[in-house]
C-alpha positions in Angstrom: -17.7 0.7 -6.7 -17.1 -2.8 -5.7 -13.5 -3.2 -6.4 -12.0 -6.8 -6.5 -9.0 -6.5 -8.7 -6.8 -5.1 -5.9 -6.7 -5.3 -2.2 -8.8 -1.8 -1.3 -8.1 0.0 1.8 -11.5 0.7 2.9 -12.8 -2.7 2.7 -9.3 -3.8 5.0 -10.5 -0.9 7.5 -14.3 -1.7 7.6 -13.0 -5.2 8.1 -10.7 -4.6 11.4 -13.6 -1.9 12.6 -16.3 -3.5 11.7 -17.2 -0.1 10.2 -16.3 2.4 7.5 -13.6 4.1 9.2 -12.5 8.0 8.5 -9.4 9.8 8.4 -9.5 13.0 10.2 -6.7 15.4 8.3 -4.1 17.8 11.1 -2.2 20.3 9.8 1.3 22.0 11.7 2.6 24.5 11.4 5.6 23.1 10.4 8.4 22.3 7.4 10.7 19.7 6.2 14.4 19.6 6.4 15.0 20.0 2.4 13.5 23.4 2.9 15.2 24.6 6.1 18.9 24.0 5.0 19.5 20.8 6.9 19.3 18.5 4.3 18.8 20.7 1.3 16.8 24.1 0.6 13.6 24.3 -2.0 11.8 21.4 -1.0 10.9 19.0 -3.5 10.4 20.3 -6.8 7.1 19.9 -7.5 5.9 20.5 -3.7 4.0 23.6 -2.9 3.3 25.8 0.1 0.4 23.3 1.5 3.1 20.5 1.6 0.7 17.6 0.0 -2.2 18.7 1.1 -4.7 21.3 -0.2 -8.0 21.0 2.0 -7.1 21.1 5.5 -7.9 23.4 8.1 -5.7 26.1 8.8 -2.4 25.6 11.1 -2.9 28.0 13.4 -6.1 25.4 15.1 -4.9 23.4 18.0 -5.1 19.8 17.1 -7.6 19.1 19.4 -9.8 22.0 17.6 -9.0 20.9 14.1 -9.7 17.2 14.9 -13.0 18.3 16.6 -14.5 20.5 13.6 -13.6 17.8 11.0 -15.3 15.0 13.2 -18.1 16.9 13.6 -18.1 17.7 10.1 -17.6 13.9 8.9 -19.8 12.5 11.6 -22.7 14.4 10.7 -22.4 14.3 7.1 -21.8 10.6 7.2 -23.2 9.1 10.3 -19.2 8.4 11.2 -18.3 7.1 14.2 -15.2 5.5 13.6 -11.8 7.8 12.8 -8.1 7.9 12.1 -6.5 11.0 13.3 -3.8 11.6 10.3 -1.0 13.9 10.7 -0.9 14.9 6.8 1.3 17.7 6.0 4.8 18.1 5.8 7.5 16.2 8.0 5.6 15.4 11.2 8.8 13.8 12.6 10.8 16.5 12.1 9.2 18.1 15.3 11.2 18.0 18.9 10.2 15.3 20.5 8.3 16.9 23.4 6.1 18.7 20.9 5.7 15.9 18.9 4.4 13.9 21.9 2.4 16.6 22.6 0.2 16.5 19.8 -0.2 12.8 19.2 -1.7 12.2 22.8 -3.9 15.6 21.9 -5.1 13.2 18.3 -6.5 10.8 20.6 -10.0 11.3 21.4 -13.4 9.4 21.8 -13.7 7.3 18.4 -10.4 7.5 17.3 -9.5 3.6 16.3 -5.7 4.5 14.9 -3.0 7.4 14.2 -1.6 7.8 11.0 1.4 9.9 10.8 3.1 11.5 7.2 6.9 11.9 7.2 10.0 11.5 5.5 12.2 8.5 5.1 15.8 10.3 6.7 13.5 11.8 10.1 12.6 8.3 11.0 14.0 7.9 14.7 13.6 5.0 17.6 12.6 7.8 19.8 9.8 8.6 18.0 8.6 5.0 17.1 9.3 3.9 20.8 6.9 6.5 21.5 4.4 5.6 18.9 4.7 2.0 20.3 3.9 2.5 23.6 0.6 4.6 22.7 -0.2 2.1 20.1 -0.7 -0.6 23.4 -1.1 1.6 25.7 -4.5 3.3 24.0 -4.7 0.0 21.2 -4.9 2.2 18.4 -3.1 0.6 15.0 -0.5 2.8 14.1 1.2 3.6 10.4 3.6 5.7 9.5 3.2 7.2 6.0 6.2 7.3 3.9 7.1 9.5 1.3 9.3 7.8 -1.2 7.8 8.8 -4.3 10.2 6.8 -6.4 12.8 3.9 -5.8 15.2 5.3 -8.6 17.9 7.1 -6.7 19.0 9.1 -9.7 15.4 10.5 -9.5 15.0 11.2 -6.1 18.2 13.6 -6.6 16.2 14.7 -9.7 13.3 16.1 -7.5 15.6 17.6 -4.8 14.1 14.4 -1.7 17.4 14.7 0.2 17.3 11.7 0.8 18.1 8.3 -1.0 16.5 4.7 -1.9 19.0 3.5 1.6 17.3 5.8 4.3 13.9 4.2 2.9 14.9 1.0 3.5 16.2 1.5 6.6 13.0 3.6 7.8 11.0 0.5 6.7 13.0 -1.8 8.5 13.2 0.0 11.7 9.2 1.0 11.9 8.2 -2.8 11.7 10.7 -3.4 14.9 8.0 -1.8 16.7 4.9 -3.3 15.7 4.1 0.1 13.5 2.5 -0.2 10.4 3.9 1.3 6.9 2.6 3.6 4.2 4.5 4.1 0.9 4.1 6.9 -1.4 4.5 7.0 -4.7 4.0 9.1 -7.9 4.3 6.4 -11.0 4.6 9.1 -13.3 7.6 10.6 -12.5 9.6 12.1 -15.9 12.7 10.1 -15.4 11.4 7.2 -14.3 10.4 4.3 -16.7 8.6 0.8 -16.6 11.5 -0.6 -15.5 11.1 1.4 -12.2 7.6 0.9 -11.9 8.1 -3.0 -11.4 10.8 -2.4 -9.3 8.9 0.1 -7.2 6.6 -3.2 -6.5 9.4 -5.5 -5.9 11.4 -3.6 -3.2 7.6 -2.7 -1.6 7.1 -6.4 -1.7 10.3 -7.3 -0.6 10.0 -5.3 2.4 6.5 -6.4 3.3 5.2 -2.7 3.7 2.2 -2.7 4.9 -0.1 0.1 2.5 0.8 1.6 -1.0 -1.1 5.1 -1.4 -0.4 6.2 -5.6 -0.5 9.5 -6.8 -0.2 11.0 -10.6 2.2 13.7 -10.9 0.3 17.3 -10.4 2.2 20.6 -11.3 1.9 23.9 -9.8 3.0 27.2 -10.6 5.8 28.8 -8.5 7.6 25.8 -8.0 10.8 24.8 -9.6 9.1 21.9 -11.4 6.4 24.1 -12.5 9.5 26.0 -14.3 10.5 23.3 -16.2 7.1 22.3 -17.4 6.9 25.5 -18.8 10.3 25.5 -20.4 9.6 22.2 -21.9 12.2 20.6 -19.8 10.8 17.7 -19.4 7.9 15.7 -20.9 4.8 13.9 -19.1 3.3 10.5 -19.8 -0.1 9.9 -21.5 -3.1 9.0 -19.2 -3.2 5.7 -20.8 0.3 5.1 -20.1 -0.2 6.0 -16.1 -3.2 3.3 -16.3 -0.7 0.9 -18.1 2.1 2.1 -15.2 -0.4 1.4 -12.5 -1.7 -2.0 -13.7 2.2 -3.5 -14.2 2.7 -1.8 -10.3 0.0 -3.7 -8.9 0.9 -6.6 -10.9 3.8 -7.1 -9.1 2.7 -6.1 -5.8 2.3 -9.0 -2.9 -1.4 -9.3 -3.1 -1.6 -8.9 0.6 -0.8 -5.5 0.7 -3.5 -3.1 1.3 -3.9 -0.5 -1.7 -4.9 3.3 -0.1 -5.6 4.6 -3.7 -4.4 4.2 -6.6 -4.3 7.7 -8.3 -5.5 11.0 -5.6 -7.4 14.3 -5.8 -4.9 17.3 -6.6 -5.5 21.1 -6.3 -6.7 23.1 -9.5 -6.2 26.2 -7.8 -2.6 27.1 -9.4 -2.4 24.5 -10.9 -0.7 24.2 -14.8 -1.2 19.8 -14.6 -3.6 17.9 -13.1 -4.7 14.1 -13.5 -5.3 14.9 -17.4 -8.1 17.2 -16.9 -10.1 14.5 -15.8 -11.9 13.2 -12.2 -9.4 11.2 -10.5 -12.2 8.8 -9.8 -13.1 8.6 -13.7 -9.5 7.4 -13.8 -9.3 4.8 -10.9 -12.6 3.4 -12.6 -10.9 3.0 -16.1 -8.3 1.3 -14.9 -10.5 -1.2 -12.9 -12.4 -1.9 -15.7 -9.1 -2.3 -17.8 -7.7 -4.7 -14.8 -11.1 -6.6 -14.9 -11.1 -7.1 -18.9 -7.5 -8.4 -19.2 -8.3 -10.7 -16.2 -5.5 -9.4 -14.3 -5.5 -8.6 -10.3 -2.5 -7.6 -8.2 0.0 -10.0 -7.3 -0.7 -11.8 -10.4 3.3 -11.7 -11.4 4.7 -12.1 -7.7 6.7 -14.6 -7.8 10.5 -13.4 -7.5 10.9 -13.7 -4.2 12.4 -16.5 -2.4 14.9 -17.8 -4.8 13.1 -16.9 -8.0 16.2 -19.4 -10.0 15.7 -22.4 -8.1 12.0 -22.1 -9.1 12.7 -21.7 -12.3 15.3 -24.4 -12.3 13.3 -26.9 -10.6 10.5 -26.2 -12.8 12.4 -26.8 -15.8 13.9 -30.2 -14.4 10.2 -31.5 -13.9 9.4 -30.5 -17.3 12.4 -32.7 -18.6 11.3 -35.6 -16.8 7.7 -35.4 -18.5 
């Protein structure tokens, strides 16, 4: 699908590469630290025991044998020849150092154009990004750390039991762009407690960070966890479908046009599952709500303009309006 209405990640990728450009998915055996009682104990409330991701190969693979079947795999299916090695599941900061190390340098082999890494906003260290840093020149791969936010409401990050709050984002932004590093936000527009009103914002603090990559996901519930729970208790009420393409549109509305879109709604598990993207193909979706973008004549960035003293444009305007 040629998509023009928002600034697609694969055409930025194929772009730098001159090629389509793969990710190649590495799962740890590892946790977060709002499971293990540093931060908090449960996890997020809607997280599961894959830790956002349903599809990868099994932990107990070295890195260098996971990221060998996959390419394989991809390469062959796909005539690939380009890759991202992408750290997906859980905290991958939350490692020791040493290990941590340990496994990035063991990502990097023949093809591999760039390391993306998943983590959390509060296990964002210098250590760890001077690290990134030097193998980012010394092996010139682009490097981007993948952050999950989820949401910029506060009162809704304590909601869903992050540990962390809107500050330690900011901060984590702030201090991965020191070093050259790329940045990833995550976020899930249809949160329960969240409103329009922190959808725009969501794109306004994005923008007025200058992240680099926005990757959307819809809310999916599974059983056994403690939002699962409350779904089934009628605690708490989800949005329509129309109302996440209406959420998603208004997001990339106000979104600085140059940042790159990774997807704007993802695949979720079924197995387990008691919510999932309506019941419909996430792709049907992400086509709707092109084609909805496309008949209004709308694109992203089309409302970004509150940055940079948004009331001296707006006064100025006005004065050139009374000299008319």
């Amino acid at each position: 699908m040629n998509i023009t209405v928002y600034n697609v990640y694969s055409k930025y990728l194929k772009e730098k590469f001159g090629e389509k450009v793969y990710k190649l998915p590495i799962n740890l055996p590892l946790t977060c630290p709002n499971r293990d009682g540093c931060v908090g104990t449960g996890g997020c409330i809607y997280c599961g025991e894959e830790g956002g991701s349903f599809e990868n190969l099994p932990n107990i693979l070295s890195v260098k044998e996971q990221i060998e079947k996959n390419k394989s795999y991809i390469s062959s299916r796909y005539k690939a020849k380009k890759f991202i090695s992408y750290f997906q599941s859980f905290t991958n900061t939350y490692l020791p150092l040493q290990d941590f190390k340990r496994h990035v340098k063991e990502s990097i082999v023949e093809g591999v154009v760039g390391i993306s890494v998943s983590t959390r906003p509060d296990c964002v260290n210098d250590e760890y990004l001077k690290y990134l840093a030097y193998i980012k020149d010394e092996y010139n791969l682009e490097i981007t750390i993948e952050l999950g936010l989820q949401t910029v409401n506060y009162h809704t990050l304590k909601k869903i039991n992050r540990g962390h709050s809107l500050a330690e984002f900011i901060d984590a932004v702030i201090r991965t762009k020191r070093y050259g590093i790329r940045t990833c936000v995550h976020l899930i527009l249809n949160l329960p407690w969240d409103t329009m009103e922190d959808v725009i914002e969501n794109g306004k603090i994005l923008s007025a960070l200058g992240v680099d990559e926005v990757k959307l996901h819809a809310l999916y519930i599974l059983k056994g966890t403690e939002l699962g729970r409350m779904y089934k208790e009628g605690e708490i009420n989800l949005i329509s479908k129309e109302e996440y393409k209406e959420r998603v549109i208004t997001f990339l509305e106000y979104l600085d046009e140059d940042i790159i879109i990774q997807r704007i709604i993802g695949r979720a598990p079924e197995k387990n599952a008691l919510f999932v993207n309506w019941n419909e193909s996430w792709w049907k979706i992400r086509d709707e709500i092109v084609k909805e973008m496309e008949n209004r004549k709308t694109k992203q960035g089309i409302k970004y303009n509150y940055l940079n003293g948004k009331a001296l444009k707006i006064k100025k305007n006005r004065g050139k309006r009374q000299q008319l």
